[in-house]
C-alpha positions in Angstrom: 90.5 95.9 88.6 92.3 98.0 86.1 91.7 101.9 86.5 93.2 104.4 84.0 91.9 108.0 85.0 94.8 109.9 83.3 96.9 109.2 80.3 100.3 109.7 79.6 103.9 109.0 80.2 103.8 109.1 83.9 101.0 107.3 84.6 102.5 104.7 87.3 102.1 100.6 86.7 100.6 99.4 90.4 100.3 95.3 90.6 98.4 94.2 93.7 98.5 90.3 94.6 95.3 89.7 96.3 93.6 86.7 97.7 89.3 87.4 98.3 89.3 85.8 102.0 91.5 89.2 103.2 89.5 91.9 104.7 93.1 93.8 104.7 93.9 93.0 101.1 90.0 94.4 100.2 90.6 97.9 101.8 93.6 98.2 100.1 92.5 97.4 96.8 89.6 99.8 97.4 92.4 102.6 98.6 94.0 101.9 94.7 91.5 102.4 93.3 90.4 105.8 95.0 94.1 106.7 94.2 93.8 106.1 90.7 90.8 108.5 90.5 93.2 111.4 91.8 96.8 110.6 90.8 97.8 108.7 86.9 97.6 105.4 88.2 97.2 101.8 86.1 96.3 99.4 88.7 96.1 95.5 88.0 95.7 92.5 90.4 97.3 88.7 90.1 95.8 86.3 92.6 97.5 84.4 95.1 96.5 82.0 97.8 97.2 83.2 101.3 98.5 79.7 102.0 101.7 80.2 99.7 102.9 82.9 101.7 102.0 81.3 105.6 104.3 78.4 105.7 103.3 74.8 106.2 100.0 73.8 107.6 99.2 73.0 111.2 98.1 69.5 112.4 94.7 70.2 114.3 91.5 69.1 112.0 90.0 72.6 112.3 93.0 74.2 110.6 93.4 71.3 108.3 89.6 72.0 107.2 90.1 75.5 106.9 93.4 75.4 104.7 91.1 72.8 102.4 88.2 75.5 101.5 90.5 78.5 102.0 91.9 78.6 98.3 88.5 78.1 97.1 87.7 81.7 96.0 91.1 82.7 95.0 91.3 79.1 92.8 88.1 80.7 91.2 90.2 83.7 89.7 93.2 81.8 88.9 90.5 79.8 86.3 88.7 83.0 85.0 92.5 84.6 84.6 93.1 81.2 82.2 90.1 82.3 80.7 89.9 86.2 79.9 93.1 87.5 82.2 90.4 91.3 82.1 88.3 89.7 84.4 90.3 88.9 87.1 89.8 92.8 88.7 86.1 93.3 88.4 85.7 89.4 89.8 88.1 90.0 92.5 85.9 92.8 93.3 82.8 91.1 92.9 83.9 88.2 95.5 85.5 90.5 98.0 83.0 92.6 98.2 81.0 89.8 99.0 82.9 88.6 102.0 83.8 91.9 103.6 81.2 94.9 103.0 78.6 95.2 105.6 76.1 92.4 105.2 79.1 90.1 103.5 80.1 86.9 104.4 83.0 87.9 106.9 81.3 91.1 108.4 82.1 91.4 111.8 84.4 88.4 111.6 87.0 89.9 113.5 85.0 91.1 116.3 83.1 87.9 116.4 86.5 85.7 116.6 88.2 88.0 119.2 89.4 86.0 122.5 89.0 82.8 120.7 92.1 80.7 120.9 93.6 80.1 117.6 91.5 76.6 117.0 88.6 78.1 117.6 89.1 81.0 115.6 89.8 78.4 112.5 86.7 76.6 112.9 84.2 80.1 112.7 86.3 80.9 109.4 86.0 77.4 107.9 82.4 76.9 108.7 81.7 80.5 106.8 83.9 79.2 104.1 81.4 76.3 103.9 79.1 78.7 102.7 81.5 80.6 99.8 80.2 78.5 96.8 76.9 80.6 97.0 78.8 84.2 96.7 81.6 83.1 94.6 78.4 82.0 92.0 76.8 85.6 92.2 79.9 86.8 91.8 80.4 84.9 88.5 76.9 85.5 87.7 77.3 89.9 88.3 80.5 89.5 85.4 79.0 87.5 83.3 81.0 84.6 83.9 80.6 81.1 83.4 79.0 79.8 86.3 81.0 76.4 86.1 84.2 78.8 86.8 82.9 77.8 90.8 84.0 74.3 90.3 87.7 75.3 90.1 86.6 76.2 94.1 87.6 72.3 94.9 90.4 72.1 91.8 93.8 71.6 93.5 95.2 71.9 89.4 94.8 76.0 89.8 97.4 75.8 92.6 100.3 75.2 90.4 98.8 78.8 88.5 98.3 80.6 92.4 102.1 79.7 92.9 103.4 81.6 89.2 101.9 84.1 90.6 103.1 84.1 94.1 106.4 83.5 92.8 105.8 86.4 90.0 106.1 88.9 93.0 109.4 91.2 92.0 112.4 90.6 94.3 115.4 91.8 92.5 117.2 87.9 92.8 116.8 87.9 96.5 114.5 85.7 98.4 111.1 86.1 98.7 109.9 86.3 102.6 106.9 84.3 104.0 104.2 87.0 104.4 100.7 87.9 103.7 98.8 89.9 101.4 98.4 93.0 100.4 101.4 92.9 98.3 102.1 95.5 95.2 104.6 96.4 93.0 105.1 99.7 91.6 106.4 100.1 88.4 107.8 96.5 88.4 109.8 97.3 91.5 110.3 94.8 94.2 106.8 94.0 95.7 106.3 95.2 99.4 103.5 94.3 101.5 101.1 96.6 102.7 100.2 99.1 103.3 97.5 97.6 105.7 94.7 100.3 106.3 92.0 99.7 108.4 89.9 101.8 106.0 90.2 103.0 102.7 90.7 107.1 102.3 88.6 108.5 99.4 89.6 111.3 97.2 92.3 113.6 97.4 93.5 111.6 100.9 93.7 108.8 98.7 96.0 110.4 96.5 98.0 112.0 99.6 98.6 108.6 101.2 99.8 107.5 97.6 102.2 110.0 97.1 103.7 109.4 100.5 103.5 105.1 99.8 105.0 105.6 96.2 107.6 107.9 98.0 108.7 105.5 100.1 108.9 102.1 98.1 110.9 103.8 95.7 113.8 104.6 98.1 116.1 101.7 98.5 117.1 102.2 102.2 113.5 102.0 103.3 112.5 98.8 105.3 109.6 98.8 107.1 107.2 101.3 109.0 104.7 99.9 111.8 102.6 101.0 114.5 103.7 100.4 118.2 99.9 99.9 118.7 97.3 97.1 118.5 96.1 96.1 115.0 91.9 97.3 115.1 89.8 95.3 112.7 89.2 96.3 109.5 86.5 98.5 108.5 86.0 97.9 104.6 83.0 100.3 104.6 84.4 102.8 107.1 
């Protein structure tokens, strides 16, 4: 996804790291690029596996399963980004939407997984995984991609690209934290992670919520900002 709306020496560079399996990471993109419709944004995505930023794996076979087909997708835009680094935004799109807009692969994932112990919850997401290859191919086929770009789903050689760019996150020489996705970077300032919406505003709330985001990442004393309240699931077409 690159949107330029509005030209000029203030339009604002926005990075987003993004892995297709997020629901969170989808609404947020989709926020972006509302904002960039309303405010003179130039928004870009890298891909990065969710696995580089949760730590090391657990032992049970469900999770092990899972953390085998979980990269799948996001290998997938590592190898178009080899091959024509433009594509990586409208394929991103392409595959997200495919997992997390109503009829997707993950809709109602979160309601459906709720109260199920953390095993459980592991083997729902890897079976659905099982069944990626299928939307990751219309996906190719909708930006006329290759469609042997899908074998790079069961490539462990695209990892090595997934951590650049998980390491390319700016940090200003300090560590980078374990922790999920959304990330962006504004203006090649040190990447933050969210924000996490549960829906993406539209229009000039778009460009409000923006102006308040932007606001804040670019003030150095500013840490973090989180509801006291249970996480609802995500609603990517709310």
């Amino acid at each position: 996804m690159t949107n330029r709306t509005h030209g000029g020496a203030d339009e604002q560079e926005v990075t987003l790291w993004v892995d297709p399996v997020c629901a969170w990471t989808w609404i947020t993109c989709k926020w972006l690029r509302a904002a960039a419709s309303v405010r003179p944004l130039k928004v870009s995505v890298r891909p990065t596996g969710l696995g580089y930023f949760q730590g090391p794996a657990a032992s049970d076979e469900e999770h092990a399963r899972f953390r085998e087909l979980a990269p799948g997708p996001v290998r997938v835009l590592a190898a178009a980004a080899a091959r024509e680094p433009g594509a990586v935004g409208p394929l991103y799109e392409a595959v997200a939407r495919r997992f997390h807009e109503p009829g997707g692969l993950y809709d109602g994932l979160h309601e459906r997984v709720r109260g199920l112990s953390h095993r459980e919850k592991r083997e729902v997401q890897a079976t659905l995984l099982e069944r990626a290859r299928t939307v990751v191919g219309e996906a190719l086929a909708e930006c006329a991609l290759p469609a042997e770009l899908a074998a790079a789903m069961e490539s462990p050689r695209w990892d090595d690209d997934l951590r650049a760019a998980h390491d390319s996150v700016p940090r200003d020489g300090r560590e980078l934290e374990v922790i999920g996705v959304p990330v962006i970077s504004v203006g090649g300032g040190v990447g933050v992670f969210g924000p996490v919406l549960r829906s993406a505003p539209a229009g000039e709330r778009a460009g409000v919520l923006w102006d308040a985001f932007s606001a804040l990442v670019a003030e150095d004393a500013f840490l973090e900002l989180r509801r006291v309240t249970p996480r609802p699931a995500p609603a990517p077409a709310g």
